[in-house]
C-alpha positions in Angstrom: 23.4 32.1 -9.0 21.5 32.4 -12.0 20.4 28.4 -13.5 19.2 28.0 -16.8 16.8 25.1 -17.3 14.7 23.1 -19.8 13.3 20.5 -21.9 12.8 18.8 -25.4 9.7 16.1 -25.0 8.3 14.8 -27.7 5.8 12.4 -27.9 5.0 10.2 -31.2 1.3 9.1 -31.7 -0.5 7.3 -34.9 -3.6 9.0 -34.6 -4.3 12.6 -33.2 -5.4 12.6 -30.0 -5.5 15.1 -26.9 -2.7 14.8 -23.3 -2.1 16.3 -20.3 1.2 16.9 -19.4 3.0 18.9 -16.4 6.0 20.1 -17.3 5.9 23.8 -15.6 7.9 24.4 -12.7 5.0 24.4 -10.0 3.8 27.5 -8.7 5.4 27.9 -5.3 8.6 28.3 -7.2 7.7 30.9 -10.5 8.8 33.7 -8.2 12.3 32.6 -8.7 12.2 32.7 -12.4 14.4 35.4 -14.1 13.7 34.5 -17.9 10.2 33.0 -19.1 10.3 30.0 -19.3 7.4 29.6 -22.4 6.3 26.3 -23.6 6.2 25.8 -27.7 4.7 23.3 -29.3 5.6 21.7 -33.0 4.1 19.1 -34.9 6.4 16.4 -36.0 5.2 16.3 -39.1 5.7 19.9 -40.7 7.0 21.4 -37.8 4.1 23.5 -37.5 3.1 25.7 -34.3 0.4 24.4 -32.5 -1.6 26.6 -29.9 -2.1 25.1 -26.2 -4.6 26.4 -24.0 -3.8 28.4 -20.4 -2.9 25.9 -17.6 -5.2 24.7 -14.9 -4.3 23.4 -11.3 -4.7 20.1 -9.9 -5.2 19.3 -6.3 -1.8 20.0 -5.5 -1.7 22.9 -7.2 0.6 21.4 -10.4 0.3 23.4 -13.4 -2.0 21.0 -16.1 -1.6 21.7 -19.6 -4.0 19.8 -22.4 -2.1 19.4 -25.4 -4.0 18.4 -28.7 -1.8 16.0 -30.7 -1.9 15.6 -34.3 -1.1 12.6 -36.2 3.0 11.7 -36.0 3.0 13.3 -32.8 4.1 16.7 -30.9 7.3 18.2 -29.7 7.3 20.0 -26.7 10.2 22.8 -25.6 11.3 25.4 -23.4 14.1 27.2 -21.6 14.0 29.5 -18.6 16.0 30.6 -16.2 15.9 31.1 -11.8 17.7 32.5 -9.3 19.3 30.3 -6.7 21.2 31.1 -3.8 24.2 28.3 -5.2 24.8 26.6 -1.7 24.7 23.2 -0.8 21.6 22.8 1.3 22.2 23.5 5.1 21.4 21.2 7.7 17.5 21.1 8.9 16.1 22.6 11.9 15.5 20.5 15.1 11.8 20.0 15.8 10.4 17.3 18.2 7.9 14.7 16.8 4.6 16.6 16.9 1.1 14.8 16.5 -1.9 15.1 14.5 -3.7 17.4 16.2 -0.3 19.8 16.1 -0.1 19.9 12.3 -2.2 21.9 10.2 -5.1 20.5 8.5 -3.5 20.8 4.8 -1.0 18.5 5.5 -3.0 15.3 6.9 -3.3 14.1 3.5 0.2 13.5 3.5 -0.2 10.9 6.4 -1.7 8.7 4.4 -1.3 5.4 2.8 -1.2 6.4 -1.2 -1.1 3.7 -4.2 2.5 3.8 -4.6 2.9 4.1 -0.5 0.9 1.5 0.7 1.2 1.6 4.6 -1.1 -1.3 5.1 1.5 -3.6 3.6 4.5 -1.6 4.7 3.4 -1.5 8.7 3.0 -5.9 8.4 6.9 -5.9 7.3 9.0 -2.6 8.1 10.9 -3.6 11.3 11.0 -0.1 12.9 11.1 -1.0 16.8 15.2 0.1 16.6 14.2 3.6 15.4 13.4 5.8 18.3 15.1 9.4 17.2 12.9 11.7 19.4 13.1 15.0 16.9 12.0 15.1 12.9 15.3 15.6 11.7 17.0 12.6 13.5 13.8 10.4 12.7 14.8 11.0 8.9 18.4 10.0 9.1 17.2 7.0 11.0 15.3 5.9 8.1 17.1 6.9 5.3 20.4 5.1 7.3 17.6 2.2 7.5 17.5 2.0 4.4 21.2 2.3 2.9 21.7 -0.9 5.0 18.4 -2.7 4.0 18.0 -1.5 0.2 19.9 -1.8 -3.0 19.6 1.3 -5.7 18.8 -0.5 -9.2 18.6 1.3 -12.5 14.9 1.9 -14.2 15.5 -0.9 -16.4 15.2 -3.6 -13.4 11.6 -2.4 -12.7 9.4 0.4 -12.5 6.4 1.2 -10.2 6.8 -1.3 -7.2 5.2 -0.3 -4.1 6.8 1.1 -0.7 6.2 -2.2 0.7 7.4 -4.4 -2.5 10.5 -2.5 -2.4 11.0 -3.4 0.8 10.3 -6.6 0.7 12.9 -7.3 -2.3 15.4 -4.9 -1.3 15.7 -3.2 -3.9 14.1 -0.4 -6.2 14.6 2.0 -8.6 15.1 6.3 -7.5 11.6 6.7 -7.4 10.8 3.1 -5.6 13.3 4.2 -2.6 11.6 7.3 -2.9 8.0 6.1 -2.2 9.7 3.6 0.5 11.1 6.7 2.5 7.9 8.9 2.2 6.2 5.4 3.2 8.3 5.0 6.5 8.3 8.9 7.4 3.9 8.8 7.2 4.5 5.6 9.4 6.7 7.3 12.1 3.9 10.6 12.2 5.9 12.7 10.0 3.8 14.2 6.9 6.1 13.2 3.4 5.3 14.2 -0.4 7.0 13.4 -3.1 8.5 15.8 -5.5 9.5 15.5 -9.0 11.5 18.1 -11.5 15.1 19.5 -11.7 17.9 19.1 -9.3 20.4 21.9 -9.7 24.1 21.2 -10.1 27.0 23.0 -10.5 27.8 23.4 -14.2 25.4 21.2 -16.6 23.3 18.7 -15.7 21.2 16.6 -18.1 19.0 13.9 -18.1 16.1 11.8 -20.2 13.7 12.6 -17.4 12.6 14.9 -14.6 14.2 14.0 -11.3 12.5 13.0 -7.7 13.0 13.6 -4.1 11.2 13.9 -1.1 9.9 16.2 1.7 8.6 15.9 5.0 7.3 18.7 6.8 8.6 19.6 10.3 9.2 23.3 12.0 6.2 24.6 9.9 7.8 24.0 6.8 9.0 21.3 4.0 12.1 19.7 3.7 14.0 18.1 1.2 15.6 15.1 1.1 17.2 12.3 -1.2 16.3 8.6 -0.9 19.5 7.3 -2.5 22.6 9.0 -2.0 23.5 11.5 -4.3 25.6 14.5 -5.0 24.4 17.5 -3.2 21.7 20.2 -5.0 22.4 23.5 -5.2 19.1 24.2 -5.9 15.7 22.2 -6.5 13.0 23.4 -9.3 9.9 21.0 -8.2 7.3 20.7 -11.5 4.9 18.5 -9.5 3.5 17.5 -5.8 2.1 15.2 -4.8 1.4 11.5 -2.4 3.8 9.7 -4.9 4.3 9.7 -8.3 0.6 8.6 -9.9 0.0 12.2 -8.8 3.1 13.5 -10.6 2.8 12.0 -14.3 4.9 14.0 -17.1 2.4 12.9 -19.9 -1.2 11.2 -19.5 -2.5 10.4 -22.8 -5.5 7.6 -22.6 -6.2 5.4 -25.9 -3.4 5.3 -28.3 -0.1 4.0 -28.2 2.7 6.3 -28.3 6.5 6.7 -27.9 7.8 9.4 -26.2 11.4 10.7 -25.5 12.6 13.7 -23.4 15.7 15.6 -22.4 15.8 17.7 -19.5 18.3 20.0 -18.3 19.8 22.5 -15.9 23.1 24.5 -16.0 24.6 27.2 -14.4 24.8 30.4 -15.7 27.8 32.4 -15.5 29.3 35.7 -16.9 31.1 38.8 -16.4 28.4 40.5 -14.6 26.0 39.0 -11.5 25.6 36.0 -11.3 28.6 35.1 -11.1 29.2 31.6 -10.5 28.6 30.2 -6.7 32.4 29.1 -6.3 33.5 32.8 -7.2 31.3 34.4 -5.1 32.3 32.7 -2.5 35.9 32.9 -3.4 34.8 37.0 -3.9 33.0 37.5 -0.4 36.6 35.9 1.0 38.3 38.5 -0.4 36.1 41.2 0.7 34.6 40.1 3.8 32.5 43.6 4.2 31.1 43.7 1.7 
């Protein structure tokens, strides 16, 4: 299926002032894009066009914009489209716990205790002994079932930021919070985790007033996804940024003055008479013609 996606970000300063923001779907995905997804920038003020320099790459390869922003601040848009294959994801394969010396070298740094993933703190309290799944796959579902019975999912309002071992030790956090606690426990069992941020792709529309997170952990040569809290099942994920939690994954960074910022961020499937057809009638259509 065909998934149309984008934003509307705007971000209100006094004075004018220059950001970086990462709002591009991240390179190891832009294959998949089917309609460009161009940024375009507006002054608030009189709605004029403002020019933005080519993109750079960060450490983990994010696509960095600097944005100059003029007094009364900027708005920030786009729409695109990808190709997904429109299935719920399948289950992972089987791989058995492998060690350092097994994993490639690009991957270490994802072992590693991080300032939202603190392993220090998280080894003194995280009560793992009863976790002993010998594969990668069965070491995940351990800890995310760990979690379901030791956490409680609270909305952005109750607290933003807490560490991996803060969120553990109230028992409770935010998405993103339960999200640096998995990627937290996963480095602590040997098992490389990132964390991911952008757009989670559901059937029909999807919207949202910000980009969305998950995690992977890499086993079978490859990275997986997973959710931290339970959720409905992607079709499709659009990753913008990568990285050892989500300092590495800021939207906006602007340093000195004060702003306000709002966005809206959406993704919705694309349907018509001709391919793609939605995922349900495709499937509904390779039924019918089993051949084919």
């Amino acid at each position: 299926m065909h998934v149309e996606y984008g934003y509307v970000v705007e971000i209100i300063t006094l004075e004018p002032t220059v950001g970086v923001v990462r709002l591009d779907i991240h390179p190891s995905h832009r294959s998949e894009i089917t309609k460009s997804d161009k940024l375009v920038a507006l002054a608030l003020a009189d709605n004029a066009v403002i020019g933005i320099e080519d993109y750079k790459l960060d450490q983990f390869q994010n696509i960095r914009r600097n944005v100059p922003i003029p007094s009364g601040g900027i708005r920030l848009e786009a729409i695109g489209a990808v190709y997904q294959s429109g299935f719920v994801e399948q289950s992972f394969a089987h791989s058995k716990l492998a060690s350092i010396a097994e994993l490639p070298s690009e991957v270490h740094i994802f072992l590693s205790s991080s300032r939202l993933c603190d392993l220090e703190g998280l080894a003194t309290i995280a009560k793992l002994d009863g976790l002993n799944a010998g594969d990668c796959e069965g070491a995940v579902a351990e800890i995310l079932s760990f979690m379901q019975r030791t956490v409680r999912t609270v909305s952005s309002a109750d607290g933003i930021g807490r560490t991996a071992s803060q969120t553990l030790l109230e028992r409770l956090g935010t998405d993103q919070d339960l999200a640096h606690l998995a990627i937290g426990l996963c480095r602590l069992r040997g098992l490389p985790a990132r964390y991911c941020s952008g757009y989670l792709c559901l059937h029909g529309r999807n919207e949202t007033t910000f980009l969305q997170n998950w995690f992977e952990v890499y086993f079978a040569e490859q990275w997986w996804p997973f959710d931290a809290s339970p959720s409905v099942p992607a079709v499709g994920r659009l990753p913008i940024s990568i990285g050892r939690d989500a300092s590495d994954c800021a939207v906006i960074e602007i340093e000195g003055n004060p702003v306000a910022y709002e966005g809206r961020f959406f993704t919705e499937e694309v349907s018509g008479e001709r391919f793609p057809m939605t995922s349900l009638q495709r499937r509904e259509h390779w039924h019918r013609n089993p051949k084919r």
